[in-house]
C-alpha positions in Angstrom: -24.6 8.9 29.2 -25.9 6.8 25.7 -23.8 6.7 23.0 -24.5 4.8 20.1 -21.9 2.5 18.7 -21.9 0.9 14.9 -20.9 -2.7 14.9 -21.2 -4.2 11.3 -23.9 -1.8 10.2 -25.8 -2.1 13.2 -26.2 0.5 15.7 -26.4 -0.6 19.7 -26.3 1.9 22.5 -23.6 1.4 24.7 -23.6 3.2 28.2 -20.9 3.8 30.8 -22.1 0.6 32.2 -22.2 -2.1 30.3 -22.0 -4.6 32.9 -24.7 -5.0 35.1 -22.8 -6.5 38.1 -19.5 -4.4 37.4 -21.4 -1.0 39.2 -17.2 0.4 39.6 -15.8 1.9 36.7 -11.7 2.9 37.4 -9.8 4.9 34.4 -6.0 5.5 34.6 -3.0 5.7 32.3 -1.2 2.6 32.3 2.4 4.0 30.4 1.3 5.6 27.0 -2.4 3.4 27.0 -5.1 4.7 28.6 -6.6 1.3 31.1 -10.3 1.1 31.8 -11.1 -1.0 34.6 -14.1 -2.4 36.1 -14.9 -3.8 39.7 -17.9 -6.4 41.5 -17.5 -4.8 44.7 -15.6 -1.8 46.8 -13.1 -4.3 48.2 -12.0 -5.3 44.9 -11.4 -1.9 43.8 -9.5 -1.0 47.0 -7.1 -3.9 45.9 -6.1 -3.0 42.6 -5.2 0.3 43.6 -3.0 -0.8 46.3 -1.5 -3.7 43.7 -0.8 -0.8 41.8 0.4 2.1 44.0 -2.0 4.8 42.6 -2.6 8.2 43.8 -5.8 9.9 43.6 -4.8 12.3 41.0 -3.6 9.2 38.7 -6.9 7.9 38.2 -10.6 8.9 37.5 -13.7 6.5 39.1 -17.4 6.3 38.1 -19.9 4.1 39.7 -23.6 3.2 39.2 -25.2 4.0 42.4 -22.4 2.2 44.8 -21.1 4.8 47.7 -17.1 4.6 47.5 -15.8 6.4 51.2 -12.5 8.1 51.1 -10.1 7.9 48.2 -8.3 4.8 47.2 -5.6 3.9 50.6 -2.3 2.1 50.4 -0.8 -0.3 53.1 1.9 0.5 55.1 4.6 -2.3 54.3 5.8 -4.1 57.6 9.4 -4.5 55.3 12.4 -3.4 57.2 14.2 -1.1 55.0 
């Protein structure tokens, strides 16, 4: 998807990809803000949302042509509770 975008009277397209070696695109609420998030690689992604303790209902991801397998996994903790 192109949308155009006016930046001081000029008009630039701007796509769901602006970064050419970001291809992972991860949207979630972060409290009230809404956090846009953008990954090299699938192992990168995988981290944050372990860091972060998501669920796959808590966040929305779009890629450019990269093949994501399963849904975002947490770690087990080896903490004795």
């Amino acid at each position: 998807m192109v949308i155009n975008s006016v930046i001081g009277g000029v008009t630039k397209p701007v796509s769901d990809f602006p970064y050419e070696n970001f291809p992972i695109k991860l949207t979630h609420k972060d409290g009230k803000d809404k956090k846009i998030c953008w990954f090299q690689c699938v192992e990168h992604y995988q981290k944050y949302i372990n860091r972060h303790k998501l669920k796959p209902n808590d966040f929305e991801v779009i890629t450019n042509n990269v093949e994501i397998v399963g849904k975002g996994t947490r770690r087990k903790s080896n903490k004795k509770r």
